[in-house]
PyMOL commands that place a pseudoatom at each C-alpha (Angstrom):
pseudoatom trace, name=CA, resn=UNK, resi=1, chain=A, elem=C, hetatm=0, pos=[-16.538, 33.051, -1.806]
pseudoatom trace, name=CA, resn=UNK, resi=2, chain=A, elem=C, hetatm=0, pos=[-19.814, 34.814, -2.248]
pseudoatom trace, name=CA, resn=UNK, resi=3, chain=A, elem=C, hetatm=0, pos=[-18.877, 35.891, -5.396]
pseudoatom trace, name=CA, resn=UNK, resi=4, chain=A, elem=C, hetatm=0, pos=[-18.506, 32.290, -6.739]
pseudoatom trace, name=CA, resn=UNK, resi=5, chain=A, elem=C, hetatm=0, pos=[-22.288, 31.510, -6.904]
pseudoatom trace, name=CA, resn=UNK, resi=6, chain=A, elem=C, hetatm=0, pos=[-22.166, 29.892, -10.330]
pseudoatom trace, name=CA, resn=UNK, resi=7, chain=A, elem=C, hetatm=0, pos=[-19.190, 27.471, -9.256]
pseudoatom trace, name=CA, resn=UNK, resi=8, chain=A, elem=C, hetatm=0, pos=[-20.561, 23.597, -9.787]
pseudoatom trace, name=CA, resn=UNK, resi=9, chain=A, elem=C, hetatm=0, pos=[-17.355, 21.935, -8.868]
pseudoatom trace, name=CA, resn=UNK, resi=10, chain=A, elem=C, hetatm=0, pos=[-15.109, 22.364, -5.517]
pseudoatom trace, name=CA, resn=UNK, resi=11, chain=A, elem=C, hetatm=0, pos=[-11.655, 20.507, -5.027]
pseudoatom trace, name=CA, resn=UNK, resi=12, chain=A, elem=C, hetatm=0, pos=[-10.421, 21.013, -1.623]
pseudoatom trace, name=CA, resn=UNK, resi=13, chain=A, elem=C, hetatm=0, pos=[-8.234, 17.605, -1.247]
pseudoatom trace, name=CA, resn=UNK, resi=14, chain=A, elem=C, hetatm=0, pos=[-5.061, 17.820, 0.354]
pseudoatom trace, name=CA, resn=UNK, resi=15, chain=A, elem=C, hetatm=0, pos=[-5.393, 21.072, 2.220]
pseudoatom trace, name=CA, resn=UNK, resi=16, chain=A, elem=C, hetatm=0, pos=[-5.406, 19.384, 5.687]
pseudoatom trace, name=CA, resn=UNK, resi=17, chain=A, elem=C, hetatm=0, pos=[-8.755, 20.921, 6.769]
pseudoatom trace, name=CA, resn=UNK, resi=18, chain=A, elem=C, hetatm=0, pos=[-10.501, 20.616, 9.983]
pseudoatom trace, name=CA, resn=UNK, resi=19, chain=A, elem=C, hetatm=0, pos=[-13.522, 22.160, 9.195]
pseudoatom trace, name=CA, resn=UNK, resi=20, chain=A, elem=C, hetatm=0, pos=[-14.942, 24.489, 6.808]
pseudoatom trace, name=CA, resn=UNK, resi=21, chain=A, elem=C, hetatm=0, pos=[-16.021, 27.558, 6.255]
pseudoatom trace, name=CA, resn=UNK, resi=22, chain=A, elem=C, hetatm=0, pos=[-19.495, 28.645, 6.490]
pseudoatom trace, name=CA, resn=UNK, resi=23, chain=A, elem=C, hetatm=0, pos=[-19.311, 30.871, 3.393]
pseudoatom trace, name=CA, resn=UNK, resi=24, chain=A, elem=C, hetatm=0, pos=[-19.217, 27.338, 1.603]
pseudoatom trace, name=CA, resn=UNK, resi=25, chain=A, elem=C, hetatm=0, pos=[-23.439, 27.317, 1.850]
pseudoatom trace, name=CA, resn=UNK, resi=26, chain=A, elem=C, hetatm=0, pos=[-23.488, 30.524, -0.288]
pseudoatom trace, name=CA, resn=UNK, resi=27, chain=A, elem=C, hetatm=0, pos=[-22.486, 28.381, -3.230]
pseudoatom trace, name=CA, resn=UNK, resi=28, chain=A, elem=C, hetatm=0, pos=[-26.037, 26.769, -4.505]
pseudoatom trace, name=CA, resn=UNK, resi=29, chain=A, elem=C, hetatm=0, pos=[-24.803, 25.347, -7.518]
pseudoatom trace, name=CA, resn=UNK, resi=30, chain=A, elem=C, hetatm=0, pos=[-22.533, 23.589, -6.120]
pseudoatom trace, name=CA, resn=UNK, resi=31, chain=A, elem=C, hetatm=0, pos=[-22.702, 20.025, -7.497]
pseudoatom trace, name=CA, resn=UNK, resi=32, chain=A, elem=C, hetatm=0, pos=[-19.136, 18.426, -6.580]
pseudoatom trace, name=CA, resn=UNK, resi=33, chain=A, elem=C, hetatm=0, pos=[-17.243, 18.463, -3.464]
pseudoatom trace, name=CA, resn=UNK, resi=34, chain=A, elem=C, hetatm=0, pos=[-13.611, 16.864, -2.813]
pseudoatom trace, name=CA, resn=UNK, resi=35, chain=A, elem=C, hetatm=0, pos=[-12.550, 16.582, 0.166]
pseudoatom trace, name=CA, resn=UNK, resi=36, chain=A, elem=C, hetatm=0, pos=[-10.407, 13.669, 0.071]
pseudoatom trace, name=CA, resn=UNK, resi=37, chain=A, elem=C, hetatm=0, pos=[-6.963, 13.776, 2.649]
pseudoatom trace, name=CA, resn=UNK, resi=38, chain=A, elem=C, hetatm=0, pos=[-7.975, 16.838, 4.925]
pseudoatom trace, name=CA, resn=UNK, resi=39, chain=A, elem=C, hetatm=0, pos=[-8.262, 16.337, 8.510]
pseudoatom trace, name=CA, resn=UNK, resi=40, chain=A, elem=C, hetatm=0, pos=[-12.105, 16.324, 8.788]
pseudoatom trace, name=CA, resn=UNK, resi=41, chain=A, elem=C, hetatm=0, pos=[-12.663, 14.051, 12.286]
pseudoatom trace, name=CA, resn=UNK, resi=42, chain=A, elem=C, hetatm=0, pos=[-16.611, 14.932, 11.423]
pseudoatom trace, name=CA, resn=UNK, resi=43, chain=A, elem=C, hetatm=0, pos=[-18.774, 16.101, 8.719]
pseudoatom trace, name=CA, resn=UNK, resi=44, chain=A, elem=C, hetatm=0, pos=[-19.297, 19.961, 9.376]
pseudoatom trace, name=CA, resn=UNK, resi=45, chain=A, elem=C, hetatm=0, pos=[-22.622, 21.067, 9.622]
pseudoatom trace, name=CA, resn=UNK, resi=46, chain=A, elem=C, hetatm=0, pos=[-22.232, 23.361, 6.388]
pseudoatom trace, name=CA, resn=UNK, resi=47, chain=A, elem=C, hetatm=0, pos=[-22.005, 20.466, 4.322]
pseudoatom trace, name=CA, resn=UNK, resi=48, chain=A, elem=C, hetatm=0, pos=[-25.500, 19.130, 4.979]
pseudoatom trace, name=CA, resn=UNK, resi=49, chain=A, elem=C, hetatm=0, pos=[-26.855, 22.797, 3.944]
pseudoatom trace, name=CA, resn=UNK, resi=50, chain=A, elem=C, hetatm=0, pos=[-25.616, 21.772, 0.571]
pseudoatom trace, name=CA, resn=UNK, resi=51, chain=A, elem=C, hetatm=0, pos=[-28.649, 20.165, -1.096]
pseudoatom trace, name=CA, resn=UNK, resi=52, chain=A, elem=C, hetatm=0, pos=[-27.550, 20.417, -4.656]
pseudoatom trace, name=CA, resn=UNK, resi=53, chain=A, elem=C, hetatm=0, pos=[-24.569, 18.216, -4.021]
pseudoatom trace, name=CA, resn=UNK, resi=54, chain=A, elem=C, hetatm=0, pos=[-24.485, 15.059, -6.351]
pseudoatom trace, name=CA, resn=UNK, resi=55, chain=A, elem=C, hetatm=0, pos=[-20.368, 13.943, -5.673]
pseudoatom trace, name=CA, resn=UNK, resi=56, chain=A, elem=C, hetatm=0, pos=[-19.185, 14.158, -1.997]
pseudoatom trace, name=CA, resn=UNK, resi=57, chain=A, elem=C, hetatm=0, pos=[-15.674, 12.365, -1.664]
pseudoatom trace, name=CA, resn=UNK, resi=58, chain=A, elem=C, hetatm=0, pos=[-14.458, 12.117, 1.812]
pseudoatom trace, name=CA, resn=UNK, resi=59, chain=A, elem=C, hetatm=0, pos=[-11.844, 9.448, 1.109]
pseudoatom trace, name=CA, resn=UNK, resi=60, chain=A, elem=C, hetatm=0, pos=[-8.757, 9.517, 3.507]
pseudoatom trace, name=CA, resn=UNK, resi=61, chain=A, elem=C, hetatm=0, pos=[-9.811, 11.575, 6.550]
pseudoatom trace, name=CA, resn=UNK, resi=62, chain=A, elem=C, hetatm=0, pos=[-10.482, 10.479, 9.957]
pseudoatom trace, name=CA, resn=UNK, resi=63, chain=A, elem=C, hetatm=0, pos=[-14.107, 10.634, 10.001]
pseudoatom trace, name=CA, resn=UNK, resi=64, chain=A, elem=C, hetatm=0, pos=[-15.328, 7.660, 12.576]
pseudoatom trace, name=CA, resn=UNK, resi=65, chain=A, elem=C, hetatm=0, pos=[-18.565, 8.545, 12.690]
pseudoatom trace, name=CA, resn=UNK, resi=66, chain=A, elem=C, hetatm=0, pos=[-21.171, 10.494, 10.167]
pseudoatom trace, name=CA, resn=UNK, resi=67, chain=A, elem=C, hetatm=0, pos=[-24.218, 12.515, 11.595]
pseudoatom trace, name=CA, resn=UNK, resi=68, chain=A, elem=C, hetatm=0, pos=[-28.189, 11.066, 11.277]
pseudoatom trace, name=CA, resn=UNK, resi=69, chain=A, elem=C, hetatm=0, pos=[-28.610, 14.493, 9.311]
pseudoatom trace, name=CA, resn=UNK, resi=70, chain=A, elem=C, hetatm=0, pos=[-26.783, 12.840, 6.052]
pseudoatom trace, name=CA, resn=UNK, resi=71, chain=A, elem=C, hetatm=0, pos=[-30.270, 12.234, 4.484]
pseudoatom trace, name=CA, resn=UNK, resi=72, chain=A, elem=C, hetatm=0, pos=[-30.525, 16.332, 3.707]
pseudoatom trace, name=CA, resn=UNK, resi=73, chain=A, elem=C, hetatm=0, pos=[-27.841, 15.727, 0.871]
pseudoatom trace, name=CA, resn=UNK, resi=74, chain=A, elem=C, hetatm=0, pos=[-30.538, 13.594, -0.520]
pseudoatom trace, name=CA, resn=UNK, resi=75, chain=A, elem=C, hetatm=0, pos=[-29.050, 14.679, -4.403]
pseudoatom trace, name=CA, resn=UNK, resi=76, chain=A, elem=C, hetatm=0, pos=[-26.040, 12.432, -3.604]
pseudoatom trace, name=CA, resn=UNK, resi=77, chain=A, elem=C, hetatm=0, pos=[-25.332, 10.353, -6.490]
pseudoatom trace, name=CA, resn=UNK, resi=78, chain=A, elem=C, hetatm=0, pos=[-22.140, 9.265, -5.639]
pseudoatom trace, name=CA, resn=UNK, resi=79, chain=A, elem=C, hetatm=0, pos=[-20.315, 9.211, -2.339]
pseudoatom trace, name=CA, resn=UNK, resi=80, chain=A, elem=C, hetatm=0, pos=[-16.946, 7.929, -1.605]
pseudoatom trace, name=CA, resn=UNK, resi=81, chain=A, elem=C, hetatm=0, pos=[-15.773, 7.055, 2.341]
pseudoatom trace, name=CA, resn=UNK, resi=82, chain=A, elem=C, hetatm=0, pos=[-12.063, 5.077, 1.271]
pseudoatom trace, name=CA, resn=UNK, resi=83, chain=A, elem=C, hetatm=0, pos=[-9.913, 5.004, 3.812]
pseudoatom trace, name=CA, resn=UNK, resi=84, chain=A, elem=C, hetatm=0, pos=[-12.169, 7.140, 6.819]
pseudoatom trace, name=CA, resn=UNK, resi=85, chain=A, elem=C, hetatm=0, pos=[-12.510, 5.189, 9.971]
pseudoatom trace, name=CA, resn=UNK, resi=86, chain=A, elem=C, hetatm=0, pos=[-16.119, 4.614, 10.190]
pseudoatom trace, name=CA, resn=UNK, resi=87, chain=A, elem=C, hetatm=0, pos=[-17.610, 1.704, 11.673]
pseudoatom trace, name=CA, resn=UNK, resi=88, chain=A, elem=C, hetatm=0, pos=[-21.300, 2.558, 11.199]
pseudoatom trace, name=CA, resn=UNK, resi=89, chain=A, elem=C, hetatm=0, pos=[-23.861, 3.783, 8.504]
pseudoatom trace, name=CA, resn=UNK, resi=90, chain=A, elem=C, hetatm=0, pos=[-26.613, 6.161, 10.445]
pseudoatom trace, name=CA, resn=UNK, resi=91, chain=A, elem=C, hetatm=0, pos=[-30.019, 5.197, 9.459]
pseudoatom trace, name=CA, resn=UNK, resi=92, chain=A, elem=C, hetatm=0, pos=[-30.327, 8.678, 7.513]
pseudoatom trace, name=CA, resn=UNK, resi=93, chain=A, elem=C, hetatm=0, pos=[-28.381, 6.718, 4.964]
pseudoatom trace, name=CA, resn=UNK, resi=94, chain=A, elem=C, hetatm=0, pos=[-31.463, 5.258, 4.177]
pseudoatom trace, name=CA, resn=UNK, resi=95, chain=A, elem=C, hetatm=0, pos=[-33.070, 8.589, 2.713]
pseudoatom trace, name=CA, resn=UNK, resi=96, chain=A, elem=C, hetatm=0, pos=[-29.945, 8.839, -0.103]
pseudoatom trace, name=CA, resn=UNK, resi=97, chain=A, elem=C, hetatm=0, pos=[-32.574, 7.201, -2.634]
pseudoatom trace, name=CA, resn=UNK, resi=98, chain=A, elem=C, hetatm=0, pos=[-30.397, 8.899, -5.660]
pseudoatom trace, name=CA, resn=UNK, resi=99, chain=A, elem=C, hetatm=0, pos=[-26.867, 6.770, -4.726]
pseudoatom trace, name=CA, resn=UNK, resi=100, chain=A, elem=C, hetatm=0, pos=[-25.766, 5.033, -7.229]
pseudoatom trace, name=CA, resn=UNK, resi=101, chain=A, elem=C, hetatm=0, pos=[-21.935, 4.629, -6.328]
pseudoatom trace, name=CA, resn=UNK, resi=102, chain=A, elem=C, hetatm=0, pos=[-20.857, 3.887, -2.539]
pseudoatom trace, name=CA, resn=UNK, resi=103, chain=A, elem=C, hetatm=0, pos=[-17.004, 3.369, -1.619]
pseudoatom trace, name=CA, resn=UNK, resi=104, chain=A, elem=C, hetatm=0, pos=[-16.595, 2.265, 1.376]
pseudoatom trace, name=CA, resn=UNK, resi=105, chain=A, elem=C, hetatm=0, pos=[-12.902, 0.851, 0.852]
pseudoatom trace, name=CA, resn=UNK, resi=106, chain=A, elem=C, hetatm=0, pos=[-11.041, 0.582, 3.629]
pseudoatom trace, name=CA, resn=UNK, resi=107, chain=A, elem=C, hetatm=0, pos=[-13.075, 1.846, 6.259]
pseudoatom trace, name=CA, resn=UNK, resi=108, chain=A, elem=C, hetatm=0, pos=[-13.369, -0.111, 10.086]
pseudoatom trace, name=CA, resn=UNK, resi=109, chain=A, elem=C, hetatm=0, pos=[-16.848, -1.819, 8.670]
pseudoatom trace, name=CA, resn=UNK, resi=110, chain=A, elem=C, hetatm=0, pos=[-16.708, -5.142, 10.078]
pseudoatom trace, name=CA, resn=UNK, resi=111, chain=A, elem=C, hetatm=0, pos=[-19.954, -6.205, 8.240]
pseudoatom trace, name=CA, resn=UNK, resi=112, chain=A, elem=C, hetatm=0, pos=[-22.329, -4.860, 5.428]
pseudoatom trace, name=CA, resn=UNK, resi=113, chain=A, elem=C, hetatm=0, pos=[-24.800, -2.434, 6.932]
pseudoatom trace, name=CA, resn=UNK, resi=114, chain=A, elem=C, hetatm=0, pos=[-28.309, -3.262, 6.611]
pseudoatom trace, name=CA, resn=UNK, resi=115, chain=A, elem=C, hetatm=0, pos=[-29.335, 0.289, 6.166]
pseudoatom trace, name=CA, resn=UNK, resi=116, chain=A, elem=C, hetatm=0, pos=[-28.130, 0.366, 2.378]
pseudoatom trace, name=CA, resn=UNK, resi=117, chain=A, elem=C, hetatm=0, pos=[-30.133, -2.143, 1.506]
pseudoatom trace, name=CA, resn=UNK, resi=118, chain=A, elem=C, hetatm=0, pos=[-32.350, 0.676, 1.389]
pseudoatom trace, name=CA, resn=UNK, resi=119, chain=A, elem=C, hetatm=0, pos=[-30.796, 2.172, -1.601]
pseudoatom trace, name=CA, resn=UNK, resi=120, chain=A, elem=C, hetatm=0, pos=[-33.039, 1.164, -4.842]
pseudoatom trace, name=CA, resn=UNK, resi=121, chain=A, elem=C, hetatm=0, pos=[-30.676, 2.627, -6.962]
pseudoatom trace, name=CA, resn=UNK, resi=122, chain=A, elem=C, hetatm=0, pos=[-26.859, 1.415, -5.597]
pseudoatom trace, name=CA, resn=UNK, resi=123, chain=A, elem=C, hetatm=0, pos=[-24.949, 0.172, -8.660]
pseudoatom trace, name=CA, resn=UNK, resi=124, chain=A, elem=C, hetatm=0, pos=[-21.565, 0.002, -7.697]
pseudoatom trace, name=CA, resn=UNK, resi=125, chain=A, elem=C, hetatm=0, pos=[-20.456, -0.837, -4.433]
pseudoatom trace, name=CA, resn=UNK, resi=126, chain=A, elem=C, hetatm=0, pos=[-16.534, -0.669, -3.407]
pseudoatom trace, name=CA, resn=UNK, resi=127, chain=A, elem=C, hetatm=0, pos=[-16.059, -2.717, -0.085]
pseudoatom trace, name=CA, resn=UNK, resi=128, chain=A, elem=C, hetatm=0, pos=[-12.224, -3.644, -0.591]
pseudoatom trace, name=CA, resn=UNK, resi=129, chain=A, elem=C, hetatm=0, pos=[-9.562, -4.059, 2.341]
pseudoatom trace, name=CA, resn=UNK, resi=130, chain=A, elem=C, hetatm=0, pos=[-12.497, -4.247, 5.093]
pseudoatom trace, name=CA, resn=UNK, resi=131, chain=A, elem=C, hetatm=0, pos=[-12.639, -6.837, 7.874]
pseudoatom trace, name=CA, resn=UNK, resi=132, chain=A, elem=C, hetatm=0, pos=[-15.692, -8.874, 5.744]
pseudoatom trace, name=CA, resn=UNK, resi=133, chain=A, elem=C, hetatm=0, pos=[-17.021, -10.018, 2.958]
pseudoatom trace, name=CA, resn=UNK, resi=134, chain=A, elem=C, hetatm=0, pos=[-20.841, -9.551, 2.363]
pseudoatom trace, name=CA, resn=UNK, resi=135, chain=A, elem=C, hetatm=0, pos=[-22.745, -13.023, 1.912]
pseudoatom trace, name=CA, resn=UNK, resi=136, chain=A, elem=C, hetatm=0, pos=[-24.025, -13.409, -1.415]
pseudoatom trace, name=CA, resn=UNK, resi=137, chain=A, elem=C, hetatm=0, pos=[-27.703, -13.744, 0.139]
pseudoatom trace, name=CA, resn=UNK, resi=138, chain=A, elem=C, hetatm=0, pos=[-27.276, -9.918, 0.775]
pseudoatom trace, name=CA, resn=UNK, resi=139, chain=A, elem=C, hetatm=0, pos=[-25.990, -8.920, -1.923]
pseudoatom trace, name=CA, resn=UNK, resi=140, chain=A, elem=C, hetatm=0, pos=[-28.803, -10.645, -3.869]
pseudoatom trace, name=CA, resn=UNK, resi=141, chain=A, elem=C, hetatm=0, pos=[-31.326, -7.674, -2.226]
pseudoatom trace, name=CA, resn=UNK, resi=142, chain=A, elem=C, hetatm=0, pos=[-29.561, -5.127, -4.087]
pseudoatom trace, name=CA, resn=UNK, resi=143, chain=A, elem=C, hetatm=0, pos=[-31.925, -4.787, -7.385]
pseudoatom trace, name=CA, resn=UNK, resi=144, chain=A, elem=C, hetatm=0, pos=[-29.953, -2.064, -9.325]
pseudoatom trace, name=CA, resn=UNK, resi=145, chain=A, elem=C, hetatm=0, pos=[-26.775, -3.554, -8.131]
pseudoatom trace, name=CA, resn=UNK, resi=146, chain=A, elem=C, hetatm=0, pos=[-23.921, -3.800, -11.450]
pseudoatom trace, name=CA, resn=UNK, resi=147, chain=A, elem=C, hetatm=0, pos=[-20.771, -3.672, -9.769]
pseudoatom trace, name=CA, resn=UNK, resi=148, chain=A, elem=C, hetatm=0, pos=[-19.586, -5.121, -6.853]
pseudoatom trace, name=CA, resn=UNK, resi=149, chain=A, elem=C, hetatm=0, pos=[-15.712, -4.689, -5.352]
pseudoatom trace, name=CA, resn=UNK, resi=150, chain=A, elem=C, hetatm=0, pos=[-14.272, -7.091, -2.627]
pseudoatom trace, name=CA, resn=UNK, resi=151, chain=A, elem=C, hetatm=0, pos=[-11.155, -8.440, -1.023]
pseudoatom trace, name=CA, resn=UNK, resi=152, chain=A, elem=C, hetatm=0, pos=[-10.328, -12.151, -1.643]
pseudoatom trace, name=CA, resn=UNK, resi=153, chain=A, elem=C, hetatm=0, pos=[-9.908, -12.468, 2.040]
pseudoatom trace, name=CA, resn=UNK, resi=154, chain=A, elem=C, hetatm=0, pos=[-8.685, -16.477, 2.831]
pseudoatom trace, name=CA, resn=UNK, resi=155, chain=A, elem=C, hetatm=0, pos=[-10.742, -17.650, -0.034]
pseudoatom trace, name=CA, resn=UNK, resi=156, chain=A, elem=C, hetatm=0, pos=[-8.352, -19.664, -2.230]
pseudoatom trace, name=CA, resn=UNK, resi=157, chain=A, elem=C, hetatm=0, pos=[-10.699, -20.725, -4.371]
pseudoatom trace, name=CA, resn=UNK, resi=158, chain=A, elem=C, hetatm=0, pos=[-11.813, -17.540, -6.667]
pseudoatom trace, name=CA, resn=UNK, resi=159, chain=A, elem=C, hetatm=0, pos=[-13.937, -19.702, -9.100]
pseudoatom trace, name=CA, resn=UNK, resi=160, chain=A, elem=C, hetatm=0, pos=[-15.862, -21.370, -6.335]
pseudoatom trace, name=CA, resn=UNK, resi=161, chain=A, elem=C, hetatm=0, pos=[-16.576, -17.602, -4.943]
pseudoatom trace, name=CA, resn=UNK, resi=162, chain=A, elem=C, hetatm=0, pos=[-17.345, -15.945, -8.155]
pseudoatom trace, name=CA, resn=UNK, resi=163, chain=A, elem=C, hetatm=0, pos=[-19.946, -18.787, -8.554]
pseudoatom trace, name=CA, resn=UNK, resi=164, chain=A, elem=C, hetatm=0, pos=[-21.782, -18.144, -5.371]
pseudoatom trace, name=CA, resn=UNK, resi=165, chain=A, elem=C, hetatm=0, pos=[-22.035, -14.481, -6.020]
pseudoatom trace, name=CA, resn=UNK, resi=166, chain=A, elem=C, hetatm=0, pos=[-23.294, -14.709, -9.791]
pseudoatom trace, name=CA, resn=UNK, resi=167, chain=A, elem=C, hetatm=0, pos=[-25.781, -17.945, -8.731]
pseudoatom trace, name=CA, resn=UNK, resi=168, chain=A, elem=C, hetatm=0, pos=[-27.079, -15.055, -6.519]
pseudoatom trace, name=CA, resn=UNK, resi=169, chain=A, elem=C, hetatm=0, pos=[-26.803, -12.197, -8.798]
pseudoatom trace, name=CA, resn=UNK, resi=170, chain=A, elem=C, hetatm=0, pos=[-27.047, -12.906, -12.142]
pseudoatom trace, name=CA, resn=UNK, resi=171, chain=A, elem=C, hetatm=0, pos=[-25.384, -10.105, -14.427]
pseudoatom trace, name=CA, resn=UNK, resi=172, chain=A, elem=C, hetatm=0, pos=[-23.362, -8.357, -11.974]
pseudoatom trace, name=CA, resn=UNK, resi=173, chain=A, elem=C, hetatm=0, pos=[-19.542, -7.396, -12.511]
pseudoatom trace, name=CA, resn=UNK, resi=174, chain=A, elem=C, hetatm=0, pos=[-17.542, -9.106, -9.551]
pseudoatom trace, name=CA, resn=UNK, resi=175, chain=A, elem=C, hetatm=0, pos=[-14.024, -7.404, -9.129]
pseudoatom trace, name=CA, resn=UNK, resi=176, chain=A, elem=C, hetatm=0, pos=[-12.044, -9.484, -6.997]
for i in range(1, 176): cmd.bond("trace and resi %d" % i, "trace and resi %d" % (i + 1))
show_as sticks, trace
zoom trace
């Protein structure tokens, strides 16, 4: 892999990986990493020596749990969890200042984590198929917040609950 230090984009989805190899830090230009439908239970430690990464997509492996250290890929612009089994943010979530896009689709959330209220720059937030739906007092503390994605749930009133969020958030896109 050494050879590939000008690569910028990585697709490794599908390839029902456990871990990865430690040759992947010799890539500093690497910008995009998919990893969706592997077999990653964790995030291996090579991943957080990649500080140039903007895209990380996890999406369909059986991560429950993601380390503190996630604020060293503080370039993230865009990272997508749909389908992992997390049921926790760390607090180094905090430090991802740069995120502008957050999927968290599907994941064993039971509630909106107060630690991404954090991120000044969150735009579009995915929180489909989870066990909750984020009051629209929270959502409110979002400032750069555009788009926000969530399950009807029991509602069977969609007007009523499209009103509450926009009386709380003028000008964002609600995708029910």
């Amino acid at each position: 892999m050494f050879r590939l230090t000008a690569l910028r984009r990585l697709n490794l989805a599908g390839n029902h990986l456990t871990g990865l190899p430690q040759a992947l830090a010799e890539l500093p230009q690497l910008s995009v990493l998919e990893l969706q439908h592997n077999r990653l239970s964790q995030l291996p430690d090579v991943l957080l020596a990649l500080s140039g990464l903007t895209v990380l997509t996890l999406d369909f492996n059986p991560l429950s749990v993601l380390p503190d250290d996630i604020h060293r890929l503080s370039g993230l612009t865009s990272l997508s969890l749909h389908g992992t089994q997390l049921n926790a943010l760390p607090p180094g979530t905090a430090a991802l200042h740069a995120l502008t896009h957050l999927d968290l689709r599907r994941t064993g959330l039971t509630h909106l984590p107060a630690v991404l209220e954090a991120l000044p720059r969150l735009e579009v937030l995915r929180l489909q198929n989870n066990r909750f739906r984020p009051p629209p007092a929270q959502i409110a503390r979002f400032p750069a917040l555009k788009v926000l994605e969530v399950s009807r749930g029991k509602y069977s009133d969609n007007h009523t609950l499209r009103q509450r969020y926009r009386d709380a958030c003028p000008g964002l896109t609600l995708n029910l």
